[in-house]
Backbone atoms as SQL, in Angstrom:
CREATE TABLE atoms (id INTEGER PRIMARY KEY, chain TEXT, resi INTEGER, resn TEXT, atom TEXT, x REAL, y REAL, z REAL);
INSERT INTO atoms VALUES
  (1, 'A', 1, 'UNK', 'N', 84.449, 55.552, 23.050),
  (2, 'A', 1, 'UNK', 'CA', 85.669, 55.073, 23.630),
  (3, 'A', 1, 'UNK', 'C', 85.585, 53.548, 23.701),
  (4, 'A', 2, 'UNK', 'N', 86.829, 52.945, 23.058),
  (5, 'A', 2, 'UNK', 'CA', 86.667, 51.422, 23.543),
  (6, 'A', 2, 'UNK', 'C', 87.791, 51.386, 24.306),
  (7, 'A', 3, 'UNK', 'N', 87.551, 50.006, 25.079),
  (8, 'A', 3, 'UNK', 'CA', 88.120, 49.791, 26.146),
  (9, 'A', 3, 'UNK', 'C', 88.591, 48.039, 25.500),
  (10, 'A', 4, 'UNK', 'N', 90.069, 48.139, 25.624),
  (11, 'A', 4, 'UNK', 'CA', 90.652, 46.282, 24.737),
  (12, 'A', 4, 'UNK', 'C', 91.530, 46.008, 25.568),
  (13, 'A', 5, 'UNK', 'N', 91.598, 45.060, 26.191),
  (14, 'A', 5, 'UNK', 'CA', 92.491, 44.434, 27.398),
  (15, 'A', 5, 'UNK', 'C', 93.983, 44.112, 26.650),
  (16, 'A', 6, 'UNK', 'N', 94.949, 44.286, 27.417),
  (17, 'A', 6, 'UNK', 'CA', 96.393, 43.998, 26.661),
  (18, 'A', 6, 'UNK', 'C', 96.724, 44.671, 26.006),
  (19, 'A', 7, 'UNK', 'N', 96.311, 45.914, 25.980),
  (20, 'A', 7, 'UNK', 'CA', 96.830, 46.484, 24.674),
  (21, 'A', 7, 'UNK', 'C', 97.486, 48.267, 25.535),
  (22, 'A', 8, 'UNK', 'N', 98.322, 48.915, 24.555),
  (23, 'A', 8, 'UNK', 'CA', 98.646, 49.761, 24.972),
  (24, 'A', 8, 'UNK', 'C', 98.083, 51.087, 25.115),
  (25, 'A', 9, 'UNK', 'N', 97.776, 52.095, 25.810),
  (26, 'A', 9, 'UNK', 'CA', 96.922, 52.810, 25.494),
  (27, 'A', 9, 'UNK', 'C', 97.370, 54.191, 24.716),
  (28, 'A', 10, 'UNK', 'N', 97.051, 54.358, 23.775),
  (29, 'A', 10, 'UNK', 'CA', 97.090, 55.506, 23.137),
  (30, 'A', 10, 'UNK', 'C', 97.539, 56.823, 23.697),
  (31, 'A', 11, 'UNK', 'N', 98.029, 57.611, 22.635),
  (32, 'A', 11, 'UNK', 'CA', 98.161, 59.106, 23.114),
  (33, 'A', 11, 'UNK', 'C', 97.362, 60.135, 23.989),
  (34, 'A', 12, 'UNK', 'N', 96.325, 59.721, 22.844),
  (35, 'A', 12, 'UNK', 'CA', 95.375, 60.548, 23.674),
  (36, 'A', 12, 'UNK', 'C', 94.880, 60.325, 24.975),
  (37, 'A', 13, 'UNK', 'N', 94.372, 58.800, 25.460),
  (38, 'A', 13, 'UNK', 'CA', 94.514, 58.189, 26.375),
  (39, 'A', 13, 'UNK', 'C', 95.493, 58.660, 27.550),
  (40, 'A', 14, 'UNK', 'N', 96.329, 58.870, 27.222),
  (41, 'A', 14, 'UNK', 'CA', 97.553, 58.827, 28.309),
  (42, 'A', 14, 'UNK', 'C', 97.539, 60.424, 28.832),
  (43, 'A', 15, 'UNK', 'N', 97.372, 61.343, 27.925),
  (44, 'A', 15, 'UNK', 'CA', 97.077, 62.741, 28.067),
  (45, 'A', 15, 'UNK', 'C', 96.015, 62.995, 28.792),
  (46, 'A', 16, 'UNK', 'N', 94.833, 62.389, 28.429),
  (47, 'A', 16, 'UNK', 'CA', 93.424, 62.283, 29.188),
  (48, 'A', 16, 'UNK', 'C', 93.836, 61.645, 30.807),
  (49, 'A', 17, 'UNK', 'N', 94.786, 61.031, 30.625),
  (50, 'A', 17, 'UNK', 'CA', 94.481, 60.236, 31.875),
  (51, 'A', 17, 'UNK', 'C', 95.283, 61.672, 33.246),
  (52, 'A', 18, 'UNK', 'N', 96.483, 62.110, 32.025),
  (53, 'A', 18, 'UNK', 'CA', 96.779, 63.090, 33.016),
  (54, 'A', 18, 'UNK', 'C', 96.344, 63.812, 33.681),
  (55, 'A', 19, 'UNK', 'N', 95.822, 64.538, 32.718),
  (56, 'A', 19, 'UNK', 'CA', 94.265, 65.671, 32.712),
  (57, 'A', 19, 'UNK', 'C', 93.577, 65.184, 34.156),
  (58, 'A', 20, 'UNK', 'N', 93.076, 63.996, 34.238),
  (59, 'A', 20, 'UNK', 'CA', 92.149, 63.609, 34.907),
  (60, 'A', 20, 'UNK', 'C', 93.149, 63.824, 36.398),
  (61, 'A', 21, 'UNK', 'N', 94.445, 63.015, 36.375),
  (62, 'A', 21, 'UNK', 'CA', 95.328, 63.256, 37.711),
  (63, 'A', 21, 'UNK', 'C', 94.978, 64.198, 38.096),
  (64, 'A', 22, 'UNK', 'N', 95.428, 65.639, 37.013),
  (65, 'A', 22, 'UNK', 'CA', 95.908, 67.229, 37.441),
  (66, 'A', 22, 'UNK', 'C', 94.512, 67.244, 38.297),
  (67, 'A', 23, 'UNK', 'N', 93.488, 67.230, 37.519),
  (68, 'A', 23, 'UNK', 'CA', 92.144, 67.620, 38.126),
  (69, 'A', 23, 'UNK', 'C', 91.769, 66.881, 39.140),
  (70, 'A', 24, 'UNK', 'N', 91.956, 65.841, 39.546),
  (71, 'A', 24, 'UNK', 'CA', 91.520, 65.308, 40.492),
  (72, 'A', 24, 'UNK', 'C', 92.825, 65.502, 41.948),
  (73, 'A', 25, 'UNK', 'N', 94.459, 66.266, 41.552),
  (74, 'A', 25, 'UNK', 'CA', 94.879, 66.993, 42.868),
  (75, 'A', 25, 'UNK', 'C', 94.752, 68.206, 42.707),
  (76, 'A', 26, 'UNK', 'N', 93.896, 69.019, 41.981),
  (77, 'A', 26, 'UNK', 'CA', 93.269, 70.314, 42.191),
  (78, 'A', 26, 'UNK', 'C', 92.255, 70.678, 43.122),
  (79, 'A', 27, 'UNK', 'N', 91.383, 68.923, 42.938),
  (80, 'A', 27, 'UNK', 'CA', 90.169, 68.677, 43.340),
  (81, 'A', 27, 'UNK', 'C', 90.990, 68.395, 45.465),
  (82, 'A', 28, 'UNK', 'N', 91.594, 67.596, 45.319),
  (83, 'A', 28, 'UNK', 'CA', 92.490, 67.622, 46.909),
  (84, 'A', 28, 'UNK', 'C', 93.193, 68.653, 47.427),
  (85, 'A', 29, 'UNK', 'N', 93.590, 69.330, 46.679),
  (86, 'A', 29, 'UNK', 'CA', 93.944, 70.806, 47.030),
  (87, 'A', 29, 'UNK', 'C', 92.758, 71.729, 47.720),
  (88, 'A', 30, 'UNK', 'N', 92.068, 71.624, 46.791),
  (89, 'A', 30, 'UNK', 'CA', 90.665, 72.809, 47.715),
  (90, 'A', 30, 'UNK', 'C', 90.598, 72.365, 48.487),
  (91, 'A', 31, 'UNK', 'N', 90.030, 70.984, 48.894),
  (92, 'A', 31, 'UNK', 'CA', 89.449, 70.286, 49.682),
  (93, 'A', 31, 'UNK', 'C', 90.148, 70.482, 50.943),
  (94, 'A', 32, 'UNK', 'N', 91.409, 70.281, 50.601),
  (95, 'A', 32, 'UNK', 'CA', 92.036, 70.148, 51.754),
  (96, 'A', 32, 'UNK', 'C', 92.517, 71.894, 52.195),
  (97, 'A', 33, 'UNK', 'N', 92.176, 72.852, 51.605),
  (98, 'A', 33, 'UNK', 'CA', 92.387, 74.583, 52.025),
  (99, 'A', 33, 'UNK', 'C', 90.867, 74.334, 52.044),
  (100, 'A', 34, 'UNK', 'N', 89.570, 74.092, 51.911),
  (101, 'A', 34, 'UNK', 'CA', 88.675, 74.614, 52.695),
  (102, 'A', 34, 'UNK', 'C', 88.806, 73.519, 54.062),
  (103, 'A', 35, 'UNK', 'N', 89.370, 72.675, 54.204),
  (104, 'A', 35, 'UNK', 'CA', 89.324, 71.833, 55.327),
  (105, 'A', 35, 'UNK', 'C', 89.933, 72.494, 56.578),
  (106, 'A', 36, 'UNK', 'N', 91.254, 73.427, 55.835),
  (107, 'A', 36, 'UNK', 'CA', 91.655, 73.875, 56.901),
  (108, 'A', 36, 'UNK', 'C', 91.125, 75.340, 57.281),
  (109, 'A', 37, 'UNK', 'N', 90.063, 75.533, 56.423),
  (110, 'A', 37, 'UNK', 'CA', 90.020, 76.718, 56.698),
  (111, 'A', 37, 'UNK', 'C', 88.746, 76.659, 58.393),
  (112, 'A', 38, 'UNK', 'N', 87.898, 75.466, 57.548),
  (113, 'A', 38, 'UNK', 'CA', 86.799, 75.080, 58.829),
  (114, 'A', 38, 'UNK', 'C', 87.546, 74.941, 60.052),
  (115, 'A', 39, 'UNK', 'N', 88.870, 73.825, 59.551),
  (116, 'A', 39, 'UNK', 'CA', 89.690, 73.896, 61.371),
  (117, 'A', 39, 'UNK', 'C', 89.761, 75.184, 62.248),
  (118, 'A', 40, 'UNK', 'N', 90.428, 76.447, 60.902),
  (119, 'A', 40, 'UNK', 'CA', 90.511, 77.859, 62.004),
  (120, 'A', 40, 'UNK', 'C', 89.415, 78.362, 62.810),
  (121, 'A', 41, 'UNK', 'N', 88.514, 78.107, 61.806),
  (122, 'A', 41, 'UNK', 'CA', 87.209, 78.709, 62.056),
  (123, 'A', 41, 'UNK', 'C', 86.681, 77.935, 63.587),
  (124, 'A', 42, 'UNK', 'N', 86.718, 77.079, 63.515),
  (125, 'A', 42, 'UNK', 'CA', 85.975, 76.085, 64.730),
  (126, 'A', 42, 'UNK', 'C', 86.837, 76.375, 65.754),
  (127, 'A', 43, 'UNK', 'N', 88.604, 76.318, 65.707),
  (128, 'A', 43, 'UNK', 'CA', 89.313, 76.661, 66.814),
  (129, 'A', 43, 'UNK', 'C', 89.127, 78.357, 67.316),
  (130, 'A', 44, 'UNK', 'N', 88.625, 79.202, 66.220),
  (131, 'A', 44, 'UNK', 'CA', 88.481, 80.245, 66.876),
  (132, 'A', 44, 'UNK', 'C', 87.086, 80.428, 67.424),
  (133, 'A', 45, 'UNK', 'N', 86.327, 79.738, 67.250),
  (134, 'A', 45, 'UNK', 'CA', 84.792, 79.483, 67.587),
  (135, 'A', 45, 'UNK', 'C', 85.015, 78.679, 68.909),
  (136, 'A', 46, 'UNK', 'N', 85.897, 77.522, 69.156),
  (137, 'A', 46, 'UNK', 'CA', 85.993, 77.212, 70.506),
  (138, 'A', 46, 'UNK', 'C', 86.787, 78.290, 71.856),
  (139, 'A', 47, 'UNK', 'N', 87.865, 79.209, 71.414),
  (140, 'A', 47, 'UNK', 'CA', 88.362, 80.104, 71.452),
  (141, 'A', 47, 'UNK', 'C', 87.174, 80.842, 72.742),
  (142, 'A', 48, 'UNK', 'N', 86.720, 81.878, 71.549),
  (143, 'A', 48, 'UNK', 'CA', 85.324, 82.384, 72.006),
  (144, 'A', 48, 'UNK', 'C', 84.314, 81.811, 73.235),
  (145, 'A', 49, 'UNK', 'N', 83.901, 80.750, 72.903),
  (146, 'A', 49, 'UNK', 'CA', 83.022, 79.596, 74.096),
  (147, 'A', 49, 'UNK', 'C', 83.553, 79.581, 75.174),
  (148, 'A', 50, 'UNK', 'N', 85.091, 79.444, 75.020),
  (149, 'A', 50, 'UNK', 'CA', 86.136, 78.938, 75.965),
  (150, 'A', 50, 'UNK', 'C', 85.924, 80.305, 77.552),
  (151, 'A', 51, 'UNK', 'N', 86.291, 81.484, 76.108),
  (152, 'A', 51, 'UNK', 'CA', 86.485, 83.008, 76.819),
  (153, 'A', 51, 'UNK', 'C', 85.242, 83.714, 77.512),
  (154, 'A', 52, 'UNK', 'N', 83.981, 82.674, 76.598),
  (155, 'A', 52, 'UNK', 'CA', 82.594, 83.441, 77.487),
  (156, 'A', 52, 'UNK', 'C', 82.386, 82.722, 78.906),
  (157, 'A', 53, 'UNK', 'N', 82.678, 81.228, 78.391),
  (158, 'A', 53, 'UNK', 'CA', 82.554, 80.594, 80.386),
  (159, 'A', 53, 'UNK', 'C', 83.748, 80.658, 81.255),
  (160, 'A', 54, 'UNK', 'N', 84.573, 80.789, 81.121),
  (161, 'A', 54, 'UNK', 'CA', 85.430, 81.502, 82.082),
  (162, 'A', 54, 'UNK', 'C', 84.892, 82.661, 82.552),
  (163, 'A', 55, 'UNK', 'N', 84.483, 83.549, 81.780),
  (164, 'A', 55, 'UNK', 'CA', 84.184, 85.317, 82.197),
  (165, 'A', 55, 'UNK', 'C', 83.006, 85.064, 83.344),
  (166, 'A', 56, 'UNK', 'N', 82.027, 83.832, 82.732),
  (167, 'A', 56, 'UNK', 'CA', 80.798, 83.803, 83.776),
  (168, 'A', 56, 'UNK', 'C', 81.215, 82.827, 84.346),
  (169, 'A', 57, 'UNK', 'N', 82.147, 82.143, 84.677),
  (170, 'A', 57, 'UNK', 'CA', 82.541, 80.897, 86.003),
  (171, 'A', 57, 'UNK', 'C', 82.883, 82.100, 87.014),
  (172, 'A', 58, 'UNK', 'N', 83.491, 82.910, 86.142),
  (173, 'A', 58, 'UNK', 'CA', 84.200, 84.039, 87.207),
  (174, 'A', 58, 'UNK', 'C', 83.550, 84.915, 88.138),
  (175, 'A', 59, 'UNK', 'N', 82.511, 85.435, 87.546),
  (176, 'A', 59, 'UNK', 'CA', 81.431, 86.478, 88.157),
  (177, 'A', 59, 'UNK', 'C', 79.972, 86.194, 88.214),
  (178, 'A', 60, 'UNK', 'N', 79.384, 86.275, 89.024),
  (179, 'A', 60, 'UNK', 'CA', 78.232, 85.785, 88.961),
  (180, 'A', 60, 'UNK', 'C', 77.067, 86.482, 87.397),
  (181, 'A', 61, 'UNK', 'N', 76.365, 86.261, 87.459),
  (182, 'A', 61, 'UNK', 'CA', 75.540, 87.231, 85.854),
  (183, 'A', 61, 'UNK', 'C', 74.170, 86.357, 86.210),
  (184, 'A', 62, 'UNK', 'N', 73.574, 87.278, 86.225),
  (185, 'A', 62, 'UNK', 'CA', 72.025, 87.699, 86.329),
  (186, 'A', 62, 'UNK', 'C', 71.271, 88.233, 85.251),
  (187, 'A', 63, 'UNK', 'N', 70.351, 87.303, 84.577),
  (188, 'A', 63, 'UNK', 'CA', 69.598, 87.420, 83.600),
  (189, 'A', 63, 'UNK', 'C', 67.857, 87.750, 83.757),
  (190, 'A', 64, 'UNK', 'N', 67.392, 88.743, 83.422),
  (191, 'A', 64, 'UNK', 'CA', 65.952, 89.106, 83.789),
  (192, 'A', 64, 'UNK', 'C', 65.365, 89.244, 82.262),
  (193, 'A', 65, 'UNK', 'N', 64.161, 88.432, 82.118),
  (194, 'A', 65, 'UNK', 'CA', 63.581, 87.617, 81.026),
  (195, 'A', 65, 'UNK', 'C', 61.879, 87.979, 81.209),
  (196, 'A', 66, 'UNK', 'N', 61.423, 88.327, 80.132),
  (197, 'A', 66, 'UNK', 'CA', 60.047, 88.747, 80.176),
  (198, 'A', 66, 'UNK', 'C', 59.475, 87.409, 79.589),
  (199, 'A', 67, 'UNK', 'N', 58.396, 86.881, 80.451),
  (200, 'A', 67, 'UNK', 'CA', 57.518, 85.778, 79.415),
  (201, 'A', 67, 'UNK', 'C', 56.700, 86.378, 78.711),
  (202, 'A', 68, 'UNK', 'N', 56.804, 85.584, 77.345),
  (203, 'A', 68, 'UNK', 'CA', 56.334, 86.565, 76.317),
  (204, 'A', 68, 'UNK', 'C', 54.632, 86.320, 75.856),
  (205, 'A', 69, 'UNK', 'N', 54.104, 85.136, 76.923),
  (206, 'A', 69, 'UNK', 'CA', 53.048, 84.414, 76.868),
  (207, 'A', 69, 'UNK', 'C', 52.282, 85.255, 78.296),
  (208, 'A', 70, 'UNK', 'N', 52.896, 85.144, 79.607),
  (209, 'A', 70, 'UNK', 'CA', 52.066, 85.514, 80.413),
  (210, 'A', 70, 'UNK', 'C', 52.845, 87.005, 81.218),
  (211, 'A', 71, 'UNK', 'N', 53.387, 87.504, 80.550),
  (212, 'A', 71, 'UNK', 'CA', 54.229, 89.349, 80.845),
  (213, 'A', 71, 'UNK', 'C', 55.193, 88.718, 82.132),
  (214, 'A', 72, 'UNK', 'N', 55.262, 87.662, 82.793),
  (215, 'A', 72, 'UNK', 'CA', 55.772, 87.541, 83.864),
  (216, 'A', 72, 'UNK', 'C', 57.346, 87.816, 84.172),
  (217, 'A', 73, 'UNK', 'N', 57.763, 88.462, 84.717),
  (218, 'A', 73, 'UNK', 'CA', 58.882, 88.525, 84.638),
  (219, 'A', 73, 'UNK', 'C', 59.550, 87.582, 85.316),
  (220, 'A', 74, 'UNK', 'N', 61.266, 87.302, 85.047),
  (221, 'A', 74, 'UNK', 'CA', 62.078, 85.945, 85.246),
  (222, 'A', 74, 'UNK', 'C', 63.259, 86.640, 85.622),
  (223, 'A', 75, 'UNK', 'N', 63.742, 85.906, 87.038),
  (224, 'A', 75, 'UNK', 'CA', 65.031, 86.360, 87.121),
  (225, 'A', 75, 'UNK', 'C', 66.010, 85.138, 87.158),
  (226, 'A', 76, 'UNK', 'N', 66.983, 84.959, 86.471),
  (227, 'A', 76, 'UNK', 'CA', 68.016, 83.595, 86.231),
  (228, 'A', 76, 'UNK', 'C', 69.363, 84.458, 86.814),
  (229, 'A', 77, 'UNK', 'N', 69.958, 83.674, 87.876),
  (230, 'A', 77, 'UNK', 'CA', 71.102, 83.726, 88.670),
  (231, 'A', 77, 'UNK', 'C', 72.004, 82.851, 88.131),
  (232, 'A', 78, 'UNK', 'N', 73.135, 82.964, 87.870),
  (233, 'A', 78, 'UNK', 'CA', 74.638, 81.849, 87.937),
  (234, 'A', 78, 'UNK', 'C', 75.268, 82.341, 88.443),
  (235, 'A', 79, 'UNK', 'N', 75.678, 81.771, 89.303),
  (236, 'A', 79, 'UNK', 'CA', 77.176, 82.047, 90.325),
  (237, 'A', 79, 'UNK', 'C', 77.784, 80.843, 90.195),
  (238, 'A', 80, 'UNK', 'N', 79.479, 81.400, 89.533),
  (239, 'A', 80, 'UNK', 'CA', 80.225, 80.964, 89.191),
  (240, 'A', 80, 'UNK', 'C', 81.270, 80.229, 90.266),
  (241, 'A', 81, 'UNK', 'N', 82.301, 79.900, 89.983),
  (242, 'A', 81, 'UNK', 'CA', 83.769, 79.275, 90.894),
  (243, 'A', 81, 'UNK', 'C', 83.447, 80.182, 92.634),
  (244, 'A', 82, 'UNK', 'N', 83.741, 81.243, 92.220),
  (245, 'A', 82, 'UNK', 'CA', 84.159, 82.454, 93.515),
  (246, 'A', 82, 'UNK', 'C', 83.109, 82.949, 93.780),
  (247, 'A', 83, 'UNK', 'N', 83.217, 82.912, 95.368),
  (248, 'A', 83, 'UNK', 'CA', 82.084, 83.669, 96.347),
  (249, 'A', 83, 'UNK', 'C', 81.921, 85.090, 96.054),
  (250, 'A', 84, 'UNK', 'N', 80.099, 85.198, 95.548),
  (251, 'A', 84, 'UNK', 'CA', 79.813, 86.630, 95.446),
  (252, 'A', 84, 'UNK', 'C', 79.852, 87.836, 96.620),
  (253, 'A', 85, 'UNK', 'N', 80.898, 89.155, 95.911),
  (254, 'A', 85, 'UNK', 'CA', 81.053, 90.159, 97.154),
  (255, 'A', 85, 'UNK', 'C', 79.935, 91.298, 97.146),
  (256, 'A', 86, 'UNK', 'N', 79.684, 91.905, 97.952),
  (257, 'A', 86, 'UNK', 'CA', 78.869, 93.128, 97.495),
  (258, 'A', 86, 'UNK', 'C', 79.384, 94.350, 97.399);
């Protein structure tokens, strides 16, 4: 390929150059449908996060945990917003 300043560019040239457009908003097209696809994904992933700490702001939840080094057992409390009833 040469490249000559001032001058007009050829057929083929001009076809190639299209080519290159088409492909390069094919190339912005995906980009931009996998872009949105990550948006859904993350808003339904915050979604989720959103729906698990509310559930435990709400109720207290008690976690019992074996150490896996010395057998000891672990008890983890959260109490949430509202006073626990019995």
């Amino acid at each position: 390929m040469v490249f000559r300043r001032g001058q007009d560019k050829s057929a083929e040239n001009k076809t190639a150059d299209k080519a290159d457009k088409n492909d390069n908003e094919i190339s912005n097209l995906r980009l931009e449908a996998r872009m949105d696809a990550l948006d859904r994904r993350l808003d339904n992933i915050d979604s989720m996060v959103t729906a698990v700490a509310e559930r435990v702001m709400s109720r207290p939840l008690v976690m019992n945990i074996v150490c896996p080094h010395c057998g000891k057992g672990i008890e983890i409390s959260l109490i949430g917003q509202e006073k626990p009833t019995k």
